[in-house]
KEKE-320208 format. One record per atom (N, C-alpha, C, CB): residue in one letter; z, x, y. Coordinates in steps of 0.02 Angstrom, whole numbers, plus 50000, padded with zeros to 5 digits. Glycine has a CB too. Example, Ala and Ser with C-alpha at 12.3 -4.5 7.8 and 13.67 -1.06 7.14 Angstrom:
2
A503905066049716A503905061549775A503905066049835A504525056549776S503545064249888S503575068449947S503945064550002S502865070449970
// end
This chain:
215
X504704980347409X505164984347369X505594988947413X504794988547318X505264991647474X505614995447510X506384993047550X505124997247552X506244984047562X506604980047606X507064980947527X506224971647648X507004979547496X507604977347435X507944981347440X507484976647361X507644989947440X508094994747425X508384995347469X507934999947406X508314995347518X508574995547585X509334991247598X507964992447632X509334983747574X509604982447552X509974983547511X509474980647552X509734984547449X510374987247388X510854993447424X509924991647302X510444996847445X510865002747487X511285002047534X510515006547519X511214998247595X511704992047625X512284991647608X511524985747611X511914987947565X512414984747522X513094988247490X512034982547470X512814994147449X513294997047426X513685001747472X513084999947376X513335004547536X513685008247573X514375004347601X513215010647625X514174996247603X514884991847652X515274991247593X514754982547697X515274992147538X515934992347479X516524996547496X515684995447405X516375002647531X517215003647539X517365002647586X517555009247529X516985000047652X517254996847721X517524989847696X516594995747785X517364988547650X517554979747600X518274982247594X517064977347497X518294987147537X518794988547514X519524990147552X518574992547483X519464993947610X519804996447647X520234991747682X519464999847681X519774983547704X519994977247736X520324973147690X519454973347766X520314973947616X520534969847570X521134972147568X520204969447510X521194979547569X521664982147536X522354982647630X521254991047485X521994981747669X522434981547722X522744973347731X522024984447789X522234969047724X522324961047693X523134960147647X521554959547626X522734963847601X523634962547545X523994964447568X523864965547474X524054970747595X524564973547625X524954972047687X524384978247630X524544967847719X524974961347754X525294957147737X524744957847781X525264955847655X525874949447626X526174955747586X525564940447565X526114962447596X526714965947561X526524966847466X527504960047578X525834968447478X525544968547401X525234974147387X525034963247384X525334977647361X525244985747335X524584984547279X526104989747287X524164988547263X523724991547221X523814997247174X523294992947256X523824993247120X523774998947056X523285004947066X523514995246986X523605011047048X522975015847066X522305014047005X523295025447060X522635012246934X521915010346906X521485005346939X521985007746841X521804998546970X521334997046985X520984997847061X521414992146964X521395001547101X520995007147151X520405009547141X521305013147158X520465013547074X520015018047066X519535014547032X520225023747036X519445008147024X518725003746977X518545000047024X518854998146903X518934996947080X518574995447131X518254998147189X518814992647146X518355004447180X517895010347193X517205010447204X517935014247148X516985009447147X516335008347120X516035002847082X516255012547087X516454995247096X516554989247063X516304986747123X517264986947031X516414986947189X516284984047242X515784983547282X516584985247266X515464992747298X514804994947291X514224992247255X514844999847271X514374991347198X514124988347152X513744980847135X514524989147126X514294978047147X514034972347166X513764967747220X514284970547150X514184972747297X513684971347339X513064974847350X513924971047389X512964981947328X512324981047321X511854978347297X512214983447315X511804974347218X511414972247201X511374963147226X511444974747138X511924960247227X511914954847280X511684954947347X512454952847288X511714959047384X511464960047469X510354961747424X512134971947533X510304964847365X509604966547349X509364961147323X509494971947305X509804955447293X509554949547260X509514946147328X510044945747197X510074944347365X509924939847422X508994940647461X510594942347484X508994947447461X508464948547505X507754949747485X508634953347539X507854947347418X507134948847363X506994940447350X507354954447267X507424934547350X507584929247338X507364925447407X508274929147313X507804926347472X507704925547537X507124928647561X508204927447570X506904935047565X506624938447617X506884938547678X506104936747623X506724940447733X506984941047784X506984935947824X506784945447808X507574932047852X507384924247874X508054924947915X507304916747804X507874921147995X508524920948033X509064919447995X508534916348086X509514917347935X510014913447910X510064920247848X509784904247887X509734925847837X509834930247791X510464933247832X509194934947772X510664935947866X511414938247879X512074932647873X511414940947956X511894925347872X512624922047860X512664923947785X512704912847876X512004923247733X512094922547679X512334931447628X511414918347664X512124935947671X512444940847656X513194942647671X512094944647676X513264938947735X514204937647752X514364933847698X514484932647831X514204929947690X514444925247624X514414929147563X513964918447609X514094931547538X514084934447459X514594940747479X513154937247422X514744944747548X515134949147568X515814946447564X514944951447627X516204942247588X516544938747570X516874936247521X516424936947584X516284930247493X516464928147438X516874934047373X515814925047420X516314938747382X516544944547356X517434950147350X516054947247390X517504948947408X518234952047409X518504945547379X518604954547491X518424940347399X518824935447374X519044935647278X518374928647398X518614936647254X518474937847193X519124944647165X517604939847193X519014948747215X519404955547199X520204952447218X519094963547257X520404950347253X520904947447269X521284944647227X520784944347304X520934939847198X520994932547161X521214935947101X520244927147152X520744941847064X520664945347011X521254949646988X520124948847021X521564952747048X522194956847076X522884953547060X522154957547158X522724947447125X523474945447140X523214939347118X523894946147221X523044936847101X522964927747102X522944923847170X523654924047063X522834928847200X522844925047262X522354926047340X523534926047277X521974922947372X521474919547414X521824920547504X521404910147381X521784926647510X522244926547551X521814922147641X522554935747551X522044917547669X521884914947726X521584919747767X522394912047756X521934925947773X521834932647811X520884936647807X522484938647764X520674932747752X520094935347732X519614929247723X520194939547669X519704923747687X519414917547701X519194911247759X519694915847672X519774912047811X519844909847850X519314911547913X520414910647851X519334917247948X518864922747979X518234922847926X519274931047986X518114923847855X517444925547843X517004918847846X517384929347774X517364911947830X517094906447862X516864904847889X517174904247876X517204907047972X516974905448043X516354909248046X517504907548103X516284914348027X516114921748045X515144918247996X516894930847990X515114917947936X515054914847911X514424908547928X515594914447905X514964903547951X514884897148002X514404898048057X515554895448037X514684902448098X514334905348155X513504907148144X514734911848173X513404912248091X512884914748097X512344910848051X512984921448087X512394904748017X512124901747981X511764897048051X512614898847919X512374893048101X512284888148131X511734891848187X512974884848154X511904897148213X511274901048257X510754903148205X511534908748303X510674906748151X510024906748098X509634898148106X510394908348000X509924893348086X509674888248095X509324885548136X509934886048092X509654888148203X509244886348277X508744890448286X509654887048344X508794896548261X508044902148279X507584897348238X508034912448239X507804898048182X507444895848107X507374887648076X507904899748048X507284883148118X507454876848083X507124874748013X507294871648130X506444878448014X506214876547946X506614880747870X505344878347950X507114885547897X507604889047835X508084885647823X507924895547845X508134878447853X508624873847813X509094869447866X509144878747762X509454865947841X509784859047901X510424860647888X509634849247883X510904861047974X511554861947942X512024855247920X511944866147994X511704849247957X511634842947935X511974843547855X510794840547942X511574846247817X511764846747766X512184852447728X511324845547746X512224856247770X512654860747758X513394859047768X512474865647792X513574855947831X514164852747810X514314850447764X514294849547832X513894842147737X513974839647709X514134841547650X513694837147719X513724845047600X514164853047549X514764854047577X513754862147557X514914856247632X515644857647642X516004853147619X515854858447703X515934845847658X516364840747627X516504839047577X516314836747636X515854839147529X515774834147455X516334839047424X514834833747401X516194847447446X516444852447404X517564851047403X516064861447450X517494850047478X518354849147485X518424843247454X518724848647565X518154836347465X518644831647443X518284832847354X518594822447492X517864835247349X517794833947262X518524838247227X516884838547222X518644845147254X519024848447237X519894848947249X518714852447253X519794842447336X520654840047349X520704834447282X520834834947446X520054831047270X520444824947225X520704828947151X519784817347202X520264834347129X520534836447072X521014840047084X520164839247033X521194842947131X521744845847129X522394841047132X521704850647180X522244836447161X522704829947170X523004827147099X522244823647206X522254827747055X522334822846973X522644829746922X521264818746929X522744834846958X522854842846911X523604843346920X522384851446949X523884840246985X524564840747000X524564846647004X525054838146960X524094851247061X524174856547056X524084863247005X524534855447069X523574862746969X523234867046938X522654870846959X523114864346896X522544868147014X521664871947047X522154878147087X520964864647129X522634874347154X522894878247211X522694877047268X522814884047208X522974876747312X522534875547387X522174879947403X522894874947449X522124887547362X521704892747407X520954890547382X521904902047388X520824888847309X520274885847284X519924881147311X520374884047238X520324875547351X520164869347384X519874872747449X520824863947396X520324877547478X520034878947535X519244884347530X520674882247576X519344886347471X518824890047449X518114887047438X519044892547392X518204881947409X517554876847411X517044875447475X517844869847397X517474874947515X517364874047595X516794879047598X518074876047650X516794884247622X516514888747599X515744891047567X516884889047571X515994890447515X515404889347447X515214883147459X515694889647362X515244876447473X514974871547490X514284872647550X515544867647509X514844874447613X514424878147653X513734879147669X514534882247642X513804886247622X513274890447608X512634886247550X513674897647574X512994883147482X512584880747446X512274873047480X512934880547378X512854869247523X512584864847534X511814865247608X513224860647541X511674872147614X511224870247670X510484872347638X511434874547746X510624873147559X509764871947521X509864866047508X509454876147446X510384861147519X510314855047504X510984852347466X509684854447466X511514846547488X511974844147446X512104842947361X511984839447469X511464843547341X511584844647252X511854850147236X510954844947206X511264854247293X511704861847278X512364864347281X511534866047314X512564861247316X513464862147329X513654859347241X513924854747415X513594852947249X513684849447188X513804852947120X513134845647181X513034858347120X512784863147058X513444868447073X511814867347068X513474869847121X513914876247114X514734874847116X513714881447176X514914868347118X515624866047076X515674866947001X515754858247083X515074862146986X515054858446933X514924867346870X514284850946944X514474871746906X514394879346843X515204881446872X513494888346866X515424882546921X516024886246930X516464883446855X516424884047014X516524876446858X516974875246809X516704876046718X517204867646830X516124874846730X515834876546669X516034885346649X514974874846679X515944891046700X516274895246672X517014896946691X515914899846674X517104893946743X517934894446721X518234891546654X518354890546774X517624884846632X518114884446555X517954888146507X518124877946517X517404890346489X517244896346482X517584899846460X517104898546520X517964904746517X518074912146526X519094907446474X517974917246652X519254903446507X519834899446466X519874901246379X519634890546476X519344896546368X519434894846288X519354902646251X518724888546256X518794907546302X518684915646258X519434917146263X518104923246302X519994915546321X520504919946323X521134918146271X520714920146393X520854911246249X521404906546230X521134907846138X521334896646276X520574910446139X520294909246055X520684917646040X519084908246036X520604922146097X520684928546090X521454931146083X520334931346146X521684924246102X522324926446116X522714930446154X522454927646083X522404931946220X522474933746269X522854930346337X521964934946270X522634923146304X523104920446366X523394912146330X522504919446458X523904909446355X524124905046309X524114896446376X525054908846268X524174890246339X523914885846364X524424884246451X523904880046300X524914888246458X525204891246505X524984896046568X525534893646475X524764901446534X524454906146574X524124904246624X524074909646545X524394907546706X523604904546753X523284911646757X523734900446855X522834906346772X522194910746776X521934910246861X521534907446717X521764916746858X521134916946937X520544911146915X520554927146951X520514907546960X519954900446955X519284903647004X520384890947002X519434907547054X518964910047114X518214911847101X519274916547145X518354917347061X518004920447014X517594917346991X518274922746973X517904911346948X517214906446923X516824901646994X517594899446853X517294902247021X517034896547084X516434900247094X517544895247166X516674905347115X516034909347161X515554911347112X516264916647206X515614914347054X514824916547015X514544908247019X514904920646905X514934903147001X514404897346992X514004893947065X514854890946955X514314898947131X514034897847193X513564902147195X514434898247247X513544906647155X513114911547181X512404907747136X513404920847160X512564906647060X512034904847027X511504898647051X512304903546969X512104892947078X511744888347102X511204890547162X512224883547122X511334895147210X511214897547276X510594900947226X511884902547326X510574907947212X509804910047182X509574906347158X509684914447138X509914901347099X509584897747070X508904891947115X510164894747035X509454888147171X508734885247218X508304886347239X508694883547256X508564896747250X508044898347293X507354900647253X508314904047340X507384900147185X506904902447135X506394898247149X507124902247060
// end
């Protein structure tokens, strides 16, 4: 219990060092922040990485490959705020948390070989891009390339408990991305036009698949 909290605390302390890089991120393509939503990602960010950095490490325990997977839910995370913001996945933040990412999974692996194969962790990478280039291909452009490149990613990470897992965490992303659709579309909130941030669902259904294996 002590390691968790320790964690949750972590966790929430790197929310406004998160925040600070996101918000210097946009501001490299010339994208300003509403002060409302300034002030909710405040304590929106904290928030959820603390209790994600406390789930990772109550789920995991302490295992050479527990810091890629906290870079990853760190990450994934701004991505979400971004996506949520501007609609948009900026390279500036995806690109680097990847490698970054990449890196510390592929050395966790080598300390740790029995915490998982990156063998298959690629392979998640792949299934995740071309499952998501072909639909984006048959969508004529309805997913976006930042989503495609986003998979990569979330493949990654889910594919190194194993390639279904990647699989699982497409397949819930879209289950609540349609989801979060039809509430906006019954509510009348958004019309069969409207885009929507897709990220958001990508990643809670990466995250679910990911605890979910590790249960």
């Amino acid at each position: 219990m002590i390691e968790v909290g320790g964690a949750l605390l972590a966790g929430a302390a790197l929310g406004p060092a998160v925040n600070v890089w996101v918000t210097r991120q946009l501001a490299r393509r010339g994208l300003g922040r509403s002060p409302a939503w300034r002030s909710a990602i405040r304590w929106m960010l904290p928030a959820v990485l603390g209790v994600g950095w406390a789930a990772m490490w109550s789920t995991m325990g302490w295992t050479a490959v527990l810091p890629a997977h906290l870079a990853w839910f760190t990450v994934t995370s701004a991505l979400v705020v971004t996506d949520l913001e501007h609609k948009l996945i900026p390279n500036s933040i995806l690109y680097p948390g990847t490698a970054v990412t990449a890196t510390l999974l592929s050395v966790g692996a080598f300390v740790d070989p029995a915490s998982g194969r990156m063998g298959t962790a690629v392979a998640g990478a792949v299934v995740s891009l071309v499952g998501m280039g072909l639909l984006e291909v048959a969508g004529k452009g309805a997913l976006g390339m930042g989503d495609v490149k986003l998979s990569v990613l979330l493949g990654l990470v889910c594919g190194f408990r194993g390639v279904v897992v990647a699989v699982q965490a497409i397949l819930y992303g879209f289950l609540i991305g349609g989801g979060m659709a039809v509430i906006l579309l019954l509510t009348r909130r958004a019309h069969r036009r409207t885009q929507m941030p897709f990220a958001p669902a990508l990643v809670v259904g990466a995250w679910l698949a990911l605890f979910g294996s590790a249960v």
